[in-house]
N, C-alpha and C positions, 0 to 999 in steps of 0.2 A: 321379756315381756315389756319390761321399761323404754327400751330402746324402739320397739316396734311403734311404742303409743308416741314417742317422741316423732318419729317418723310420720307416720300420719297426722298431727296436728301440723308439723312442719309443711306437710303437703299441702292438705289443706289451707293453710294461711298463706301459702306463694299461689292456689288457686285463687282466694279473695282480692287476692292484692291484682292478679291478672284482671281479673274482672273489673272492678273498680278502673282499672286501666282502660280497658275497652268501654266499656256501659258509661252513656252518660248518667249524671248525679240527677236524684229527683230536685226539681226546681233550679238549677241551673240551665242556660237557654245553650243549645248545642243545634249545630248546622245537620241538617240530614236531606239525603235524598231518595227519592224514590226508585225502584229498580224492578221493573214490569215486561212484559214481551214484546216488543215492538207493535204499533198501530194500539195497541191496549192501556187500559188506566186502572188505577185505583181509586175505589171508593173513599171519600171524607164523610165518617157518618154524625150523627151527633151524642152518640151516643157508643161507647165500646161492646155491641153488638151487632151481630148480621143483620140481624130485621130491624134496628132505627132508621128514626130517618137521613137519607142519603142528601148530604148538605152542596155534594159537587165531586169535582173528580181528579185526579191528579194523574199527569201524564209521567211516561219514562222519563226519567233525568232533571224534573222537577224539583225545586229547593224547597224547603221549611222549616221549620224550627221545632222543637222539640224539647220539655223541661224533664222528660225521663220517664212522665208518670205511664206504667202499662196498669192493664187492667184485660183476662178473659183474652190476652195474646194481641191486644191493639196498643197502640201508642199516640199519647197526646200531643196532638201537633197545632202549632200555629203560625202565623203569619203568612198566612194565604188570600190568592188573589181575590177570593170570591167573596161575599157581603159577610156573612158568617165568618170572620177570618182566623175559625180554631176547629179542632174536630179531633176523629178517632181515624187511625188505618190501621189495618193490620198489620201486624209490627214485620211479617214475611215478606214486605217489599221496603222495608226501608237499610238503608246505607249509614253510616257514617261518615263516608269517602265520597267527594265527588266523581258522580260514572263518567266516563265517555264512551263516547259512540264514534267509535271505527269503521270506514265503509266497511259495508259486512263482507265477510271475509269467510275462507275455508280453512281448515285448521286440523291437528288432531289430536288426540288425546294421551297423553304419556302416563304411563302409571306401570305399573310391579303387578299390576292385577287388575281387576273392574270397579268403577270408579262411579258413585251415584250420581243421578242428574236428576234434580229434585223440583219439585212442586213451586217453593218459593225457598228464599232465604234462609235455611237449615228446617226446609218442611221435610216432608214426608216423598219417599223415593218417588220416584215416576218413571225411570228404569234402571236400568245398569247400561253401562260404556264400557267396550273393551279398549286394550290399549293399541292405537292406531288406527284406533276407529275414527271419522270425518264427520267434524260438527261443522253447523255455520255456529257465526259470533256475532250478536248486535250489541252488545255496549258489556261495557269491564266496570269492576268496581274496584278497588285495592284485591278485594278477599272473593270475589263473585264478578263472575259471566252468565250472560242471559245470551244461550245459545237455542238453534231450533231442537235440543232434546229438554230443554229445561233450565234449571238453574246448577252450573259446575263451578265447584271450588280453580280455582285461577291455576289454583299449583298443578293441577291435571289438564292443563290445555297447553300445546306450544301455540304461546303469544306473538313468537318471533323478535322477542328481546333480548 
């Protein structure tokens, strides 16, 4: 029983420590990008809600800054082009990595099994993909493709690297 509870707190503490890895610090300024569908934007609202008001819009592949703080699934962003130069997005289209945009491309899907293509940035499914099934690709992130089924984890697409 002793050995089990060690185990799990071990786990847990190499979990924190990933995280802290990955997430930026609250109040530390960290570079972020936006990652949307092509021809599409996201909202900057003023407020970490759906119905504030809409301060401007932010296109795919767009830069900002970002001190950590979320709130209700939005992220604080600033240094933006528009007068208001801070606001809220939804935290489902932002990056850490800068994307590029590869002429779009056809591609397909590698996996052991069927592979979700989601909503936004670890949203909610929008279907399932089999393996060798043919997506297009408009832009890569480190971790995320914005293909025409959705948002795919990178490790489920050949990129041709």
């Amino acid at each position: 029983m002793m050995k089990t509870a060690r185990i799990c707190i071990a786990t847990v503490l190499i979990l924190v420590a990933i995280l802290l890895l990955v997430l930026p610090a609250k109040g530390e300024d960290v570079d972020c990008w936006i990652l949307c569908q092509p021809d599409s934007f996201v909202n900057v609202r003023s407020a970490p809600k759906k119905k504030s008001e809409e301060l401007g819009r932010l296109e795919c592949g767009d830069h900002a800054y970002t001190d950590g703080v979320t709130r209700r699934g939005y992220l604080h962003v600033y240094g933006l082009s528009f007068e208001m130069s801070e606001g809220w997005v939804h935290k489902g289209y932002v990056v850490y990595d800068e994307p590029y945009k590869p002429d779009v491309y056809e591609t397909q899907i590698i996996s052991n099994g069927r592979v979700n293509a989601r909503r936004t940035v670890n949203g909610k499914r929008r279907c399932w993909l089999k393996n060798g099934e043919t997506i297009k690709v408009y832009m890569v992130s480190f971790e995320w493709a914005v293909t025409n089924k959705g948002f795919v984890k990178t490790k489920f697409i050949d990129l041709g690297t």
